[in-house]
N, C-alpha and C positions, 0 to 999 in steps of 0.2 A: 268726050268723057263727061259724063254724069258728076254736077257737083254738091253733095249733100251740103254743104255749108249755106246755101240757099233752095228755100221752097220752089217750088214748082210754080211762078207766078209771070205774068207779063211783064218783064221790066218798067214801063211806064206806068204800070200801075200804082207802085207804092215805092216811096226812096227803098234806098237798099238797107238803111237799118232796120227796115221793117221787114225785109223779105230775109233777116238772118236767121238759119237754125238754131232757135237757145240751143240745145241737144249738142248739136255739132261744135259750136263757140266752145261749148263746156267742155267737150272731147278738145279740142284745139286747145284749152288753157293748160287742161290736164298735161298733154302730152309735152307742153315745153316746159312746166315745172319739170316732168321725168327728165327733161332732155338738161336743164338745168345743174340738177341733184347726179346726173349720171357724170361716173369718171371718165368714161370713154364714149361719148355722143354717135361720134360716125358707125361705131360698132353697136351700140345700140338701133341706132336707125336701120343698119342691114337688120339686124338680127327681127325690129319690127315688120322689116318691107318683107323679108321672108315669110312672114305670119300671116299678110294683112294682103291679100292683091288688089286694096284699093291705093295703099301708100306705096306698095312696088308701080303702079300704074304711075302714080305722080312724078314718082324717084326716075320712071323713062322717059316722063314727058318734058321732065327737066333736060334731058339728054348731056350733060355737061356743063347749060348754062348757070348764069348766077340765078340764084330761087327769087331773087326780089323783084329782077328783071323779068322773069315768066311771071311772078305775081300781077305785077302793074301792067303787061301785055297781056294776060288773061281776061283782068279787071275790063281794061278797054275794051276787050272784042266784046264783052258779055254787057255793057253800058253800067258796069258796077264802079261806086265811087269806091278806091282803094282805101282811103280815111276812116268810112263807116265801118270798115272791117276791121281796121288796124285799132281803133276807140273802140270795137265790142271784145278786142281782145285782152286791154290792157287792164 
């Protein structure tokens, strides 16, 4: 799966906070103040992944597991440091 949160660049080329999507980061801030301010989060989230079939993609690829544990196993296959993403979000 295609991941817009990162440019299209060689890994080794540039650390990974340089290969972040501002665009995308922005959209990722966005989205957990809504998830934040929302009364009911999980219903939210369907109601987005029905919208969006790039976040129902995610929502499968998670399959069950914990989201943090597919983030930092993702991170590693792709040689991204999980840090730099987690510092462009905060």
């Amino acid at each position: 799966m295609a991941n817009s949160l990162f440019q299209q660049l060689n890994p080794q080329s540039q650390p990974t906070a340089n290969r972040l999507n501002a665009g995308a980061v922005q959209s990722v801030k966005n989205m957990m103040n809504a998830f934040r301010c929302a009364g009911n989060p999980q219903q939210m989230l369907n109601a987005m992944a029905a919208q969006n079939p790039q976040l129902a993609g995610i929502i499968s690829m998670l399959g069950g597991r914990n989201p943090k544990d597919v983030f930092y196993q993702q991170c590693k296959q792709q040689g991204i440091n999980p840090d730099d993403i987690i510092n462009a979000l905060k």
